[in-house]
C-alpha positions as CSV (number, residue, x, y, z in Angstrom):
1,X,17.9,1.9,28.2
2,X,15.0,0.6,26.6
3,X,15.7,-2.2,23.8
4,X,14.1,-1.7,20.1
5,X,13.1,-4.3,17.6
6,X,14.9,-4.3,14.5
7,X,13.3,-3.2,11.7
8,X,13.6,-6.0,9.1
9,X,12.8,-5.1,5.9
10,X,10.2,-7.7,5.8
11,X,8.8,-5.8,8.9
12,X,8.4,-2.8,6.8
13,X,7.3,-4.0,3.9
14,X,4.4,-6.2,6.5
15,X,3.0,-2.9,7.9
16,X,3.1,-1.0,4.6
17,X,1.5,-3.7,3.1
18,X,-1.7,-3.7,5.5
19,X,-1.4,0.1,5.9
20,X,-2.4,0.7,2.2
21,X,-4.5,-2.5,2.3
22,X,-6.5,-0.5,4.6
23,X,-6.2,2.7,3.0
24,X,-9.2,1.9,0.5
25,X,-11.3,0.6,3.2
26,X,-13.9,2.9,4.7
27,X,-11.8,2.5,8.0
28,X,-9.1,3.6,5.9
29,X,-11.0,6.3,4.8
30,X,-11.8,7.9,8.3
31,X,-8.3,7.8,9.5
32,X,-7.1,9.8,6.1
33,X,-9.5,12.0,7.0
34,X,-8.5,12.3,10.7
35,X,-4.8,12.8,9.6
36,X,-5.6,15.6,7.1
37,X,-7.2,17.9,10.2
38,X,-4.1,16.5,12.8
39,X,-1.2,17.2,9.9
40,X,-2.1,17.7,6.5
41,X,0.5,17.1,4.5
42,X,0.8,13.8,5.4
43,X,-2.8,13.2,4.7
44,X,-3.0,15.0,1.8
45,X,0.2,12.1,0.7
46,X,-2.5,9.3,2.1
47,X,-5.0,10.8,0.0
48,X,-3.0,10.3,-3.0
49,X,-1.8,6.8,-2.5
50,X,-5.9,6.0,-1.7
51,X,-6.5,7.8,-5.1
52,X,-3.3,5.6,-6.8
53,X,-4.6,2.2,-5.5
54,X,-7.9,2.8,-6.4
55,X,-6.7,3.1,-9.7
56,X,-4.4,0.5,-9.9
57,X,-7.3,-1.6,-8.6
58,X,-9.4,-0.4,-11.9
59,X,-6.4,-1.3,-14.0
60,X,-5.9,-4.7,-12.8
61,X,-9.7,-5.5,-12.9
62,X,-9.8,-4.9,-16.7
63,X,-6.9,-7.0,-17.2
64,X,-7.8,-10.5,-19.2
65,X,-7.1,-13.4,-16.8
66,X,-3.8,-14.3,-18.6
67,X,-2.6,-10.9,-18.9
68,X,-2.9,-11.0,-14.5
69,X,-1.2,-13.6,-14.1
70,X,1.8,-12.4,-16.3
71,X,1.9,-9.4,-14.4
72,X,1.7,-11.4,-11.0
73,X,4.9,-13.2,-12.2
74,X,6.7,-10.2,-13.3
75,X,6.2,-8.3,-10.0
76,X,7.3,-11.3,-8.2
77,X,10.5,-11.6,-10.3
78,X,11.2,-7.9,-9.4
79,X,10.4,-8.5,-5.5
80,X,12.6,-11.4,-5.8
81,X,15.5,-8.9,-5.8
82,X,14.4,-6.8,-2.8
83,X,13.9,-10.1,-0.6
C-alpha cells in the first residue's frame, strides 16, 4: 500500500499560502482562467479570492505605516492560537 505524508497543518497553511500568493500574479491569473473552462465552480471561487486579495492589497496600501504594523501584530496574536 502506498504510504502518504501527513498533512500538518503547517503543510496546509504552506501551500495555501503560496497558492493565493500566486493567485494575483499573471501566472496566477492564467491558471484561474484554465480552471474556469476545466471546472467552473472552482474557478469562479479562485476568481473571487483573486478579486478579495486584490482588495485587501488596496486596503493595506492605504494604511499609515503605524496603523500596518498594529494590524501585523494583531493578526499574529490571532495566528498565535492556530499554531
Amino acid at each position: 500500500m502506498p504510504k502518504y505524508k501527513n498533512n500538518t497543518p503547517q503543510m496546509i497553511e504552506g501551500f495555501l499560502d503560496k497558492m493565493f500568493g500566486k493567485i494575483t500574479s499573471k501566472i496566477g491569473q492564467d491558471v484561474v482562467n484554465k480552471m474556469k473552462k476545466k471546472d467552473p465552480t472552482v474557478g469562479k471561487y479562485l476568481s473571487i479570492a483573486s478579486d478579495m486579495i486584490k482588495k485587501t492589497e488596496k486596503h493595506l496600501a492605504s494604511m499609515s505605516p503605524d496603523e500596518q504594523e498594529k494590524y501585523k501584530k494583531d493578526l499574529d496574536k490571532a495566528l498565535d492560537k492556530f499554531r
